[in-house]
C-alpha positions in Angstrom: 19.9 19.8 88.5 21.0 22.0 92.1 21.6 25.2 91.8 22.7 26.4 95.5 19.7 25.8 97.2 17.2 25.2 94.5 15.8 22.4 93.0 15.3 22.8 89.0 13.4 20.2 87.2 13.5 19.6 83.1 10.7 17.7 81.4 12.1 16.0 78.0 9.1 17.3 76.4 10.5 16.4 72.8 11.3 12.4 73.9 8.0 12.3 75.2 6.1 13.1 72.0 8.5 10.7 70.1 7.8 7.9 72.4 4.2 8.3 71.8 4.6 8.1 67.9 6.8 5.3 68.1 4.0 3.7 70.2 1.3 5.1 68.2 3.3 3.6 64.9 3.5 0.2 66.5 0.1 -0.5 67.6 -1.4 1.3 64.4 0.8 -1.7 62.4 -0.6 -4.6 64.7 -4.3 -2.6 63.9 -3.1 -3.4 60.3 -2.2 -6.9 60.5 -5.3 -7.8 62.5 -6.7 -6.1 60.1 -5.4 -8.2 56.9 -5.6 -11.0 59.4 -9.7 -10.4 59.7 -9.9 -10.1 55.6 -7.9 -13.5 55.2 -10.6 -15.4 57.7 -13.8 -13.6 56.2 -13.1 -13.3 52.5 -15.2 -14.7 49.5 -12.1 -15.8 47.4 -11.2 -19.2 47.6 -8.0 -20.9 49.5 -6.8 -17.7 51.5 -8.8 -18.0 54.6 -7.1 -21.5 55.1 -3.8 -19.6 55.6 -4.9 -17.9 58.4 -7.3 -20.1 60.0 -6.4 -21.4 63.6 -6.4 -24.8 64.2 -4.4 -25.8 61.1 -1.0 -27.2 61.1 1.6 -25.4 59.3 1.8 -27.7 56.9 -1.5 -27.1 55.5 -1.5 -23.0 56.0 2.1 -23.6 53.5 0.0 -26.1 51.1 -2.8 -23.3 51.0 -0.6 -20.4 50.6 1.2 -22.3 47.8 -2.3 -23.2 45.9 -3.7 -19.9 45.7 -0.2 -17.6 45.2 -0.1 -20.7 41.9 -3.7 -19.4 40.9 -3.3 -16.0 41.5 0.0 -16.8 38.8 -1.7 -18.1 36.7 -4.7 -16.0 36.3 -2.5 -12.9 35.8 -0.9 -15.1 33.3 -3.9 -15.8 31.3 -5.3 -12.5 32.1 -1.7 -10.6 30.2 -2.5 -13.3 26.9 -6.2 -11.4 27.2 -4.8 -8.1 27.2 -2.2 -9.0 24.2 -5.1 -10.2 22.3 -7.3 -7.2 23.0 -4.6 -4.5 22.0 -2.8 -6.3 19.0 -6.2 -7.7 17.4 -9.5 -5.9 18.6 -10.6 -6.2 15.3 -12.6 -9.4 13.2 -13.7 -9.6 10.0 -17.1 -11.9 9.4 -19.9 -13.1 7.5 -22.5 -10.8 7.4 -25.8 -12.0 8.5 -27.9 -10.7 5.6 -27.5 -10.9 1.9 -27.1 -7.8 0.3 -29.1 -6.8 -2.8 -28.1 -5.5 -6.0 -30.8 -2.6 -5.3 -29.1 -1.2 -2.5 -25.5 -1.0 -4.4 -24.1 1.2 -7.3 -24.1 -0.1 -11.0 -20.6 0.1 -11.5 -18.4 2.9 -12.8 -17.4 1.4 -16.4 -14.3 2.9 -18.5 -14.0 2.0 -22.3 -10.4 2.9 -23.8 -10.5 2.3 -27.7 -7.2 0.7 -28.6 -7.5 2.7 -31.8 -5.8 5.6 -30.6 -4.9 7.7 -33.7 -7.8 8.5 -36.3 -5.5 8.6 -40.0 -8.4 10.9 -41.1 -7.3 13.4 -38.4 -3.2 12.6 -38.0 -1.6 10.0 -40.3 0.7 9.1 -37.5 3.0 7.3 -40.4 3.5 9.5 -42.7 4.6 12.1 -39.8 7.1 10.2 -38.6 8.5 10.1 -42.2 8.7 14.0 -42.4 9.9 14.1 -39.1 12.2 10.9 -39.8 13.8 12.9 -42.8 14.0 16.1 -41.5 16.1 15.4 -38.4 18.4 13.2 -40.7 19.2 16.3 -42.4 19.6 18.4 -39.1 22.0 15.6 -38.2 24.1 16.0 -41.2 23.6 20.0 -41.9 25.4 19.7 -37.5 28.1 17.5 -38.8 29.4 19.3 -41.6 28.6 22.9 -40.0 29.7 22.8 -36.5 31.0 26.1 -36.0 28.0 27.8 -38.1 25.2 25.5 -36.8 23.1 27.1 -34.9 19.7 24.8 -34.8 17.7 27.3 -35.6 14.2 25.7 -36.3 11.0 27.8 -37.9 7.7 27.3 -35.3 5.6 25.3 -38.4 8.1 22.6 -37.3 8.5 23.2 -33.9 4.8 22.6 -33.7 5.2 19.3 -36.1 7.7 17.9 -33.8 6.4 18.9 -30.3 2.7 16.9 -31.7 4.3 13.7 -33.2 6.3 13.5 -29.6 2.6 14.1 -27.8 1.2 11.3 -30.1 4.1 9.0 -29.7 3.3 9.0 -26.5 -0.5 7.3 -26.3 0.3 5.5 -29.8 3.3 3.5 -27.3 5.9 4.4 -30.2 9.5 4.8 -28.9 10.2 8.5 -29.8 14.4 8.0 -31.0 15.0 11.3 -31.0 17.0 13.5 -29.1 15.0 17.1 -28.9 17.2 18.3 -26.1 18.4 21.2 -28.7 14.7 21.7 -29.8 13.0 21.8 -27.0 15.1 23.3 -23.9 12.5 21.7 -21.2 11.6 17.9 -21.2 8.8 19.1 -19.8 5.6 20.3 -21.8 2.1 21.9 -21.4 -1.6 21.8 -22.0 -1.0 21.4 -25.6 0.1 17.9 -24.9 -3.4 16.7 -24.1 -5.6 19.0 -26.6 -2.9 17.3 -29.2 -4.3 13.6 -27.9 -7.7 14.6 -27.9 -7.8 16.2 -31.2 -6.4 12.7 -32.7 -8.4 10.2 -31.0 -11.7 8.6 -31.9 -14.4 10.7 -30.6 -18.3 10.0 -29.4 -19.2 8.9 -33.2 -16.4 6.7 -33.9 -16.4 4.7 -31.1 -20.3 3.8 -30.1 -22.7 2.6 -32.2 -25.7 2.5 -30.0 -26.2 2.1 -26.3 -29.4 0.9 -24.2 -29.4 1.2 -19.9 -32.3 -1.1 -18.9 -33.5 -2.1 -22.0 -34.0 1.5 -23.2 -32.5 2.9 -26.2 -30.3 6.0 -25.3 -30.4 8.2 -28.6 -27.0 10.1 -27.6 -24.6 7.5 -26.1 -22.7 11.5 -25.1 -25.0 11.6 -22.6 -24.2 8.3 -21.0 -20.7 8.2 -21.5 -18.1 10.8 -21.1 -14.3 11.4 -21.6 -11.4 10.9 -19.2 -8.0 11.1 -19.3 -6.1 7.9 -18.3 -2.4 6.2 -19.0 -4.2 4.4 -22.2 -5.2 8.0 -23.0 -8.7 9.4 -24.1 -11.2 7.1 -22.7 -15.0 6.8 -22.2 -16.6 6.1 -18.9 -19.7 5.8 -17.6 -21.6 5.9 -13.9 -18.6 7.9 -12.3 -19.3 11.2 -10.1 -19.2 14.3 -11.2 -15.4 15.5 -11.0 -16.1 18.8 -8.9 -17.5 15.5 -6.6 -14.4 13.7 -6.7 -11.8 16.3 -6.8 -10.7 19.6 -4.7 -11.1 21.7 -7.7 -9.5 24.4 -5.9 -6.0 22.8 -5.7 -6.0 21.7 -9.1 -4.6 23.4 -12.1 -7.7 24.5 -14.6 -5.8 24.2 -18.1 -7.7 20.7 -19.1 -9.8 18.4 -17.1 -9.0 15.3 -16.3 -12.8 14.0 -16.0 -15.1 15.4 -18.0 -18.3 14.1 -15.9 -20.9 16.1 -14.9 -23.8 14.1 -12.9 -23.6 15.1 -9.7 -24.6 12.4 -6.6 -28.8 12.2 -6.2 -30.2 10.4 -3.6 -27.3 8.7 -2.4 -24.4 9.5 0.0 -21.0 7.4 0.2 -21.6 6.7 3.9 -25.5 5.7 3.9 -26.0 5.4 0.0 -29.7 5.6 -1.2 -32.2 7.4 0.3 -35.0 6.3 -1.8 -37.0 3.2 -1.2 -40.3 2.0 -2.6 -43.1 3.5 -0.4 -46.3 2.6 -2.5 -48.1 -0.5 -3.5 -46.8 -1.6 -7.0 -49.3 -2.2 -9.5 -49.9 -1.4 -12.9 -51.0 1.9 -12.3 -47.9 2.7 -10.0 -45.6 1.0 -12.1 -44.4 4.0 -14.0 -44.4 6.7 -11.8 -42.2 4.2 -8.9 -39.9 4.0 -11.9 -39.3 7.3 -12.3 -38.8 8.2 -8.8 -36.6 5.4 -8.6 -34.6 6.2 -11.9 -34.3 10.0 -10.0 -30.5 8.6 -8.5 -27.2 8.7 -9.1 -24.8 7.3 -9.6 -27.1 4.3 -11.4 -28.1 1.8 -9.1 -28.1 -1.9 -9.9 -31.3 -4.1 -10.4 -32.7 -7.3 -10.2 -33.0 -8.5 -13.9 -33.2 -11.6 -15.1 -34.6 -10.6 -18.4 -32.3 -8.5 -20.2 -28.5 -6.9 -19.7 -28.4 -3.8 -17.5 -26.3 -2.3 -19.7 -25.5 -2.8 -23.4 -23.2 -0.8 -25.9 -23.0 -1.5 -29.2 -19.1 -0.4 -30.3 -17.9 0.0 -33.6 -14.0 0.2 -35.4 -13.2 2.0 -38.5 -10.2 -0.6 -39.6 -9.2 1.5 -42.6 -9.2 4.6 -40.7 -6.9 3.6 -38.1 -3.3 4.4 -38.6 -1.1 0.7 -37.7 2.0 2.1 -36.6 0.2 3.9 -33.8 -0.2 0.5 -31.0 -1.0 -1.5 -33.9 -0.7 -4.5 -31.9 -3.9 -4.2 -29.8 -7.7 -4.1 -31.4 -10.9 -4.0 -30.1 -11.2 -2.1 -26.6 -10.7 -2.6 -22.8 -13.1 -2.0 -20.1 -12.5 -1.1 -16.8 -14.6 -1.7 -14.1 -14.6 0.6 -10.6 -16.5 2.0 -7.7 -18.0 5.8 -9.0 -16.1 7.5 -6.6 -12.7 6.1 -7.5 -11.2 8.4 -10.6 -11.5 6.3 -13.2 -8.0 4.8 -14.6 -6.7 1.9 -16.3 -4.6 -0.8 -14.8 -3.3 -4.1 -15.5 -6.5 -5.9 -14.6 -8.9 -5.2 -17.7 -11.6 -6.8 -19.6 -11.0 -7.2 -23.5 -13.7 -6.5 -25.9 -12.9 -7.8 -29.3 -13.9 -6.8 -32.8 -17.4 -9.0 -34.1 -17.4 -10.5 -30.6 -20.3 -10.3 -28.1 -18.6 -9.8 -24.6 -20.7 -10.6 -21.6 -19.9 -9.6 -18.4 -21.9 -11.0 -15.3 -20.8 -8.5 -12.5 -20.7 -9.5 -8.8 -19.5 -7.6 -5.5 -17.7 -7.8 -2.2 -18.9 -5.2 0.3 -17.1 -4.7 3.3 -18.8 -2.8 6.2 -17.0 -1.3 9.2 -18.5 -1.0 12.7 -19.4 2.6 14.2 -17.7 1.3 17.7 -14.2 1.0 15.5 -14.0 4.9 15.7 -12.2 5.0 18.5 -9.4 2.8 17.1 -6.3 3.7 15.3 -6.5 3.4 11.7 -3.6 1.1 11.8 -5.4 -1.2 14.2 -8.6 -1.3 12.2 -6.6 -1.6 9.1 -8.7 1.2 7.0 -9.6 5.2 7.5 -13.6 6.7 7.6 -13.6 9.0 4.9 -12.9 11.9 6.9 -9.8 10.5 8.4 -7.6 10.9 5.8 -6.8 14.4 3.9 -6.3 14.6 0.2 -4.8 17.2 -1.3 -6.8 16.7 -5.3 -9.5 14.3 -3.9 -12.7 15.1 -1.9 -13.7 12.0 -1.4 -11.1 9.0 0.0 -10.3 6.0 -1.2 -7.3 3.7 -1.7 -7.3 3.8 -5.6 -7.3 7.8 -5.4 -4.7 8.2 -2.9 -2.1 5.4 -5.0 -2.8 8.3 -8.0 -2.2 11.5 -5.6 0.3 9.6 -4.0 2.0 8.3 -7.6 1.6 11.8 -9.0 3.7 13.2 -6.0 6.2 10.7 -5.9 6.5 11.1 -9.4 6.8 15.0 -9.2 9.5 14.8 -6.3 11.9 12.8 -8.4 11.3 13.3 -12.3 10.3 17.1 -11.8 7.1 16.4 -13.7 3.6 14.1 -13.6 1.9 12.2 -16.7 -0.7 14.2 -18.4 -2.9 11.8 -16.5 -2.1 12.2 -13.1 -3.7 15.5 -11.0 -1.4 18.1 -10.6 -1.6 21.8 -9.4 0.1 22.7 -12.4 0.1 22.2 -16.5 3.5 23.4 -17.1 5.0 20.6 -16.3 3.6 17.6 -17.8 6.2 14.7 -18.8 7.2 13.5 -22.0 8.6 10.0 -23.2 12.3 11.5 -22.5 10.6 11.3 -18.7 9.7 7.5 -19.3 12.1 6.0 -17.5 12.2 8.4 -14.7 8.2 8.1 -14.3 8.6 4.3 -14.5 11.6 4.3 -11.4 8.9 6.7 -9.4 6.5 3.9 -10.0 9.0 1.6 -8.5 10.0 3.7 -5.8 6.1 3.8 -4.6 6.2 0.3 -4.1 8.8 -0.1 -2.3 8.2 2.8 0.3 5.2 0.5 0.8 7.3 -2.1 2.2 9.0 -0.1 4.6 7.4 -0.6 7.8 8.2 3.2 9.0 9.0 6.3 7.3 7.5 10.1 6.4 7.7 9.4 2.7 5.1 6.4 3.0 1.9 6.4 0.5 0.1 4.3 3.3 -3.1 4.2 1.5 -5.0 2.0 3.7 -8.8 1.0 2.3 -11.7 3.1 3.0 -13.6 1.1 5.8 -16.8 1.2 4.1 -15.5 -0.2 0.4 -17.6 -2.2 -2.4 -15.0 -4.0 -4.9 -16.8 -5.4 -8.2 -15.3 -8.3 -10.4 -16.8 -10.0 -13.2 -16.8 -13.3 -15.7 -16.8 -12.5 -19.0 -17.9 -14.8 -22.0 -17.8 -14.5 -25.8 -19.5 -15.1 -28.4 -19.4 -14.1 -32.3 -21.5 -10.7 -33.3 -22.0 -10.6 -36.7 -24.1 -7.3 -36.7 -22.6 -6.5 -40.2 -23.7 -9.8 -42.1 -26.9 -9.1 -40.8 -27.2 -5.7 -42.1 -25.6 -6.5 -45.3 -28.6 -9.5 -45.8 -31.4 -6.9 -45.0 -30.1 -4.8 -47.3 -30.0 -6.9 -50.1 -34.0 -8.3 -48.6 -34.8 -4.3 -49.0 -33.0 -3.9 -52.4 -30.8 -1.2 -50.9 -27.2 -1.1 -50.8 -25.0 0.8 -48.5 -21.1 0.5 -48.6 -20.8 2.8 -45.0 -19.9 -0.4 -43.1 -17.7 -2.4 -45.0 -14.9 -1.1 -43.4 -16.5 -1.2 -39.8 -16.4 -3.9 -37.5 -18.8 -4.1 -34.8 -18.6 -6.1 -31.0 -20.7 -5.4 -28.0 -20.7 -5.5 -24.4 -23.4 -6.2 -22.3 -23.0 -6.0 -18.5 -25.4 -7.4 -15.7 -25.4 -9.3 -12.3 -24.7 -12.3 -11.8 -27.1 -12.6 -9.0 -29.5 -10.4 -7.2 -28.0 -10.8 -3.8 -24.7 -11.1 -2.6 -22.7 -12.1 0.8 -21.2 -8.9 2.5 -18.4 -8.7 5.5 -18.4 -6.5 8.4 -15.6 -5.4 10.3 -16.0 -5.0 14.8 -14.5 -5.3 17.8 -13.2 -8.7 18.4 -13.0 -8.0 21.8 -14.5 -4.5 23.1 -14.2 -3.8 26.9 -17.3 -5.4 28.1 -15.8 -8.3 26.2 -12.2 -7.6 27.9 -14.0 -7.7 31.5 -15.8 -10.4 30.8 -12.7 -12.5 30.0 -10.9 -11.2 32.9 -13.7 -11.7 35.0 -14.3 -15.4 33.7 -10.6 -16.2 34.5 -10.5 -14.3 37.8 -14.2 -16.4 39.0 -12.4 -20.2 37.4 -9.2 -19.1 39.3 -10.0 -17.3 42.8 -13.8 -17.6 43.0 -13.7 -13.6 42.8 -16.8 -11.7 41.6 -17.8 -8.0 41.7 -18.5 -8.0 45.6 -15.0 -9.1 46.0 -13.7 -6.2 44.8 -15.9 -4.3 47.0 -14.7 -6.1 49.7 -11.7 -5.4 49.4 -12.0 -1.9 48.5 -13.9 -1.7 52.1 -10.9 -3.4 54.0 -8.7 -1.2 52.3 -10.1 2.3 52.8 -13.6 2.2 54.9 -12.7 -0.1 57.3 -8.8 0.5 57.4 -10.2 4.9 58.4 -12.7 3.5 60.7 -10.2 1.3 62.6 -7.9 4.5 62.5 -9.6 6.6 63.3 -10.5 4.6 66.7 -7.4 4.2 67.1 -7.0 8.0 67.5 -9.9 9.1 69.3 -9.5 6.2 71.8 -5.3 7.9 72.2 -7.0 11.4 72.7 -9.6 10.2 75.4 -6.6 8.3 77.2 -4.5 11.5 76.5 -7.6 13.3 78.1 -7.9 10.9 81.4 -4.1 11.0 82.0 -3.7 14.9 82.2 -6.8 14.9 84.1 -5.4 12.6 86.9 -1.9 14.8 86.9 -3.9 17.7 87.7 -5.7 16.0 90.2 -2.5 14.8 91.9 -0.9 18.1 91.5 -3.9 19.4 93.4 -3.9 17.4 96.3 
C-alpha cells in the first residue's frame, strides 16, 4: 500500500498460521493412514494384511476384506449369545461330588398334633354348645317380642361361657352359627383365646406314653417334646431351636408364646453346622466318653444306625375322654416333619399316625449348597438369599417357610384387621375369631396370587435360603397291639388293671433310610474367567487373535500413534527453526 512516498508492507500473519494447520492437519492424516496401513501389513490376525498387501489384484483385496468383515460378524454374533447366557443364567445347579452323611445333618424338627383336641374331663364341648344352643334361642325370642325394651344385657358368667365355646369352636373345626355381633362389639379377641385352647387340650400325660432317642429310654417325654401353637392348635414338637433363636423377641407381643422351646443351638451354626468331630481313637474305653461329647449338640444330629429307630414315641388316646363333636372325624395324630430353624407349623403335607398302628418313617434329605462366589449376584439371579440378605421383622433366622408365615400374618393383618392365634404378631389384642374365617381364608388367597405377579411392592417374594436341607419320608404300617399284650401279662402275673381299657396305643418310630445321601450345589455357570475364555475361544477360531493382539493393537493405537506425532511435531519445529533462521540470514545480507 503507497502512502505519498512510502512504501508500507502487511504480513497476513493470521493466514499464515492457518495455512500451516491446514497443512499440519493433512499430513498428520496421511501419518494416520500409513499408519493403519503399516498395522494391516504386520498384524497377527488373520485375512487383514491381504487387504493391504501390494501386488494383489483388487479382486482378491475385495474377497479378503469380505472374509474377515464376515468373521469379525460373526464372532460378535456369537460373542452377544455368550454375553446373553452369562447375564440371564450365570447360575447351575449340579450333582455334588461327595455323598453327604447323616452325621453331618440335623435329625429333623418333628411336630405331633393330637387330633383329640378337646379333653371331655376338662370341657364337654357338647354339652356347652347345648347351654349355649338354648340360651341364645331364648335371647332370640326375649329380642322378638321385646324390641323396644331389649337391651341385650348379658351377666359376665355368660359372657365368659360364650367368648370360650367360640375359642374352642375354633380348633374343634365346629362352624360357630351364631351371630355375637351384639355380645361382643369386636370380632377381634385377646390372649384368653389361646390360654382357653390350652387349658382344653390333651397335655404331656395324655398324649405320650413313653419315648426313647437312640435306644435310650427318656423318663419325661416334657423334656424331649414341647408345645407349640399351630393352625391344628396345641401341638408337640421336638428338635426345633429355641424360640428366642428363631424369633426377634423384641418385636413380638409377650402375652403367650408361640413356641415354648427352650434348647438353645450347641455346637452347630446354620451356615457351617457342627463343629464337633471325632478326634480320638474309638475303642472300648473311649466309647463312652466320644458319646457324650458327641451327644453335647443341638439341635440332635442324625446317625448311622442300622440297629434300632433313632427315634421312637410311644402315643396313647383316651377314646372315652374325648369329646366327638369337637373334629370328631379325625383320630390318631399327624406328624410334621421340618428343618429346626423353620417355626414349626402344620400344612397340608402330613404324616398320619393311627390308633394300634405302628408307623415307620424312614427319613431321607436333599441338601442344596450355594457357592461363596454367588455373593456378588442378585438374589433374583441366584434364585435364593444368604441368611443375612433378607430382613425379618419376627424372625432371626431366614428361611422361606418363616417368611410365607410373617408374610401370611401381614397380609392377613392388612386386610381382615386381625392374625390367627397362630401367626406372630406384635400385638394380642387382635387375634381373629371364626366370624374372621372367611376374611383370613381370602388373605390366604390373596398371598398367592401376589406371588404370581411378576412386579409389585406388596410381593411376599420368599425366595429359598441358599444353603437349605428339605427332609421327606416313606412311611409304613403295621398293627401295635401294646394293649393285648399288657392285658395277657397281666392275667400271666394274676394282676388286673382296668387303666387301659379305654386307651388305645400306636407308635412312631423315625430313622434313615440310608447313611449317606446325594447333595446339590449351586455356582457360576459361567464366571468371568469362564466369560473370557469363551470370548477368547471365539475371537482365536474366528480372527486368530490372542492376548498379544490386543497389545498390538493397543501399541498402534496410543504408543506408536504419540511417537509418530510427536515426530511429526518436532520435525515441523526444527523446519520452523531452519526457515526463520535463513530469513534472518537474508535480511542480514
Amino acid at each position: 500500500m503507497e502512502e505519498g512516498n512510502e512504501v508500507v508492507v502487511v504480513t497476513n500473519v493470521c493466514g499464515d498460521i492457518c495455512i500451516r494447520k491446514r497443512a499440519r492437519r493433512k499430513r498428520q492424516k496421511l501419518l494416520v493412514k500409513e499408519l493403519m496401513y503399516d498395522y494391516a501389513n504386520n498384524t497377527t490376525l488373520h485375512g487383514l494384511p491381504y487387504v493391504t498387501r501390494t501386488g494383489l489384484t483388487l479382486i482378491e483385496k475385495i474377497f479378503w476384506f469380505v472374509t474377515f468383515v464376515a468373521s469379525v460378524s460373526m464372532c460378535l454374533f456369537l460373542i452377544s449369545k455368550v454375553w446373553y447366557k452369562w447375564k440371564t443364567s450365570p447360575v447351575i445347579v449340579t450333582v455334588s461330588e461327595q455323598l453327604v452323611s447323616v452325621n453331618e445333618m440335623p435329625f429333623p424338627s418333628i411336630t405331633i398334633c393330637p387330633q383329640s383336641k378337646c379333653k371331655q374331663s376338662k370341657y364337654n364341648f357338647t354339652n356347652e354348645k347345648l347351654i349355649v344352643d338354648e340360651y341364645m334361642q331364648k335371647r332370640r325370642v326375649a329380642k322378638f317380642l321385646n324390641k323396644d325394651t331389649y337391651d341385650g344385657t348379658i351377666n359376665d358368667t355368660m359372657k365368659a361361657r360364650i367368648a370360650k365355646f367360640a375359642s374352642v369352636s375354633k380348633i374343634c373345626d365346629f362352624p360357630n352359627p351364631y351371630d355375637l355381633s351384639d355380645i361382643f362389639p369386636s370380632n377381634h379377641t385377646n390372649s384368653s383365646f389361646v390360654e382357653d385352647i390350652i387349658e382344653v387340650a390333651p397335655n404331656y400325660n395324655d398324649v405320650f406314653h413313653a419315648c426313647f432317642v437312640y435306644g435310650h429310654y427318656i423318663e419325661n417325654c416334657e423334656s424331649l417334646f414341647r408345645m407349640v401353637l399351630t393352625s391344628e392348635g396345641l401341638c408337640y414338637n421336638m428338635n426345633s431351636l429355641a424360640a428366642k433363636e428363631i424369633f426377634r423377641m423384641k418385636n413380638l407381643q409377650t402375652d403367650y408364646e408361640y413356641l415354648y422351646a427352650t434348647n438353645v443351638s450347641r455346637n452347630w451354626t446354620v451356615e457351617n453346622g457342627y463343629s464337633y468331630v471325632i478326634s480320638k481313637e474309638v475303642n472300648h474305653e473311649t466309647i463312652e466318653e466320644i458319646e457324650k461329647e458327641y451327644s453335647d449338640t443341638y439341635p440332635t444330629r442324625g446317625r448311622e444306625n442300622g440297629e434300632s429307630p433313632d427315634v421312637e414315641v410311644v402315643l396313647q388316646h383316651n377314646k372315652s375322654d374325648r369329646d366327638h363333636l369337637c373334629n370328631g372325624l379325625n383320630s390318631g395324630f399327624k406328624v410334621y416333619i421340618q428343618h429346626p430353624t423353620d417355626l414349626p407349623q402344620s400344612s397340608l403335607y402330613y404324616y398320619a399316625v393311627l390308633n394300634n398302628q405302628v408307623s415307620s418313617m424312614a427319613l431321607s434329605f436333599t441338601v442344596l449348597n450355594t457357592s461363596e462366589s454367588l455373593r456378588g449376584y442378585d438374589p433374583e439371579v441366584r434364585q435364593c438369599y444368604f441368611h443375612e440378605e433378607r430382613y425379618l421383622k419376627y424372625f432371626s433366622i431366614y428361611t422361606a417357610s418363616n417368611c410365607r408365615i410373617e408374610c401370611l400374618s401381614n397380609v392377613t393383618k392388612h386386610y381382615c384387621h386381625c392374625t390367627a392365634f397362630y401367626m406372630p404378631d406384635d400385638r394380642s389384642n387382635r387375634i381373629c375369631t371364626q366370624i374372621d374365617d372367611d376374611c383370613v381364608k381370602e388373605a390366604r388367597r390373596i398371598m398367592q396370587y401376589q406371588e404370581l405377579a411378576k412386579e409389585g411392592s406388596k410381593r411376599c417374594h420368599c425366595l429359598p435360603a441358599c444353603n437349605t436341607m428339605d427332609y421327606d419320608a416313606e412311611i409304613l404300617k403295621s398293627e401295635f397291639n401294646l394293649k393285648r399284650l399288657m392285658e395277657t401279662y397281666y392275667k400271666t402275673v394274676s394282676y388286673s388293671d382296668g387303666s387301659y381299657n379305654s386307651i388305645n396305643f400306636s407308635k412312631l418310630e423315625m430313622y434313615f433310610k440310608q447313611p449317606r445321601f446325594m447333595s446339590w450345589r449351586r455356582s457360576e455357570l459361567f464366571g468371568l474367567i469362564d466369560f473370557l475364555a469363551n470370548c477368547g475361544g471365539l475371537l482365536g477360531l474366528f480372527l486368530g487373535f490372542s492376548f498379544l493382539s490386543l497389545v498390538e493393537i493397543f501399541y498402534f493405537l496410543s504408543l506408536r500413534l504419540c511417537c509418530t506425532l510427536k515426530k511429526d511435531l518436532e520435525e515441523e519445529k526444527a523446519q520452523k527453526k531452519t526457515e526463520k533462521e535463513v530469513y534472518e540470514y537474508v535480511e542480514k545480507y
